[in-house]
KOLVEX-364219 format. One record per residue (C-alpha): residue number from 1; residue in one letter; x, y, z. Coordinates in pm, 1 decimal, always signed. Each point is the difference from the previous one (the first is absolute). Layout:
KOLVEX-364219
{NUM,A,{X,Y,Z}}
...
This chain:
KOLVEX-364219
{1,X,{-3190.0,+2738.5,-4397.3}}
{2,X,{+172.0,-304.3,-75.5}}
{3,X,{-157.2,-334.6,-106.5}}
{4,X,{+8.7,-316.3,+191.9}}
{5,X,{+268.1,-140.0,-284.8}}
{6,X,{+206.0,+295.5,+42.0}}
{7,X,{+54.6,-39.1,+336.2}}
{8,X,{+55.9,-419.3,-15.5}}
{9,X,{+268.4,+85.8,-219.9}}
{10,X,{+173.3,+248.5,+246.3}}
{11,X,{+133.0,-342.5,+213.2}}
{12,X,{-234.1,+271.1,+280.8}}
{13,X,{-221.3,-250.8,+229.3}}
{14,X,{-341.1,+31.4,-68.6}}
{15,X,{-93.4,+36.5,+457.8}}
{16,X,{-191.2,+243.0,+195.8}}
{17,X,{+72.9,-20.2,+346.2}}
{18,X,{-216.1,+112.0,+246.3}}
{19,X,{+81.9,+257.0,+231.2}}
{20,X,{-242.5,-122.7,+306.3}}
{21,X,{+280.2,-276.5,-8.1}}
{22,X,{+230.8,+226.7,+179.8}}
{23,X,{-159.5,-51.5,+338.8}}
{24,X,{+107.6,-377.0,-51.6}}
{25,X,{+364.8,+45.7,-24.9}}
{26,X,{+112.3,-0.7,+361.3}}
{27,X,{-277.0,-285.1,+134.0}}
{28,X,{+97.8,-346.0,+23.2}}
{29,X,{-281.1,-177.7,-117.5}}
{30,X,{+111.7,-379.2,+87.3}}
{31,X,{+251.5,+20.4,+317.0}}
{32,X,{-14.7,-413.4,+19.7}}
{33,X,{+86.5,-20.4,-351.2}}
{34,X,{+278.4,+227.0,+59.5}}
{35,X,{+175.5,-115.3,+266.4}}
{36,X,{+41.6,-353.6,-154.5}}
{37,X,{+109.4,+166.4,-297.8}}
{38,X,{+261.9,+198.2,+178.3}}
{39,X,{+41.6,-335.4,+254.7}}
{40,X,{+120.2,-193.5,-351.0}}
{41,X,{+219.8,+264.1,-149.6}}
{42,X,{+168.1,+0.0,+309.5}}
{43,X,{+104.9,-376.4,+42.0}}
{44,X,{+40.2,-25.2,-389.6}}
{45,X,{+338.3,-79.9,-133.1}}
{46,X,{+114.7,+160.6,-325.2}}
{47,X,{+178.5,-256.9,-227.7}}
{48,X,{+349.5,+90.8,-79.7}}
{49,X,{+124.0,+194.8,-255.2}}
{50,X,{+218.6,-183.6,-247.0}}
{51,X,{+77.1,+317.6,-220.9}}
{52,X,{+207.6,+198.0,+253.1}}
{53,X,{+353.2,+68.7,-38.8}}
């Protein structure tokens, strides 16, 4: 079994995550939050790129 230190020095993450979180994936838990979000995305304007040929 390997010791807390060898594993920190593995660059591994240290995070369990739980499997009941699964049922979560698919559910939109805060539609109003969303739709702004996608509502300012869509009128946003990207600045310019100055580096392209």
């Amino acid at each position: 079994m390997k010791t807390v230190n060898d594993i920190s020095k593995q660059n591994i993450p240290l995070v369990a995550i739980d499997k009941s979180l699964d049922k979560l994936r698919d559910k939109i838990m805060f539609p109003e939050k969303l739709e702004k979000a996608n509502k300012v995305l869509s009128t946003a304007k990207l600045p310019k790129n100055k580096h392209r040929n």
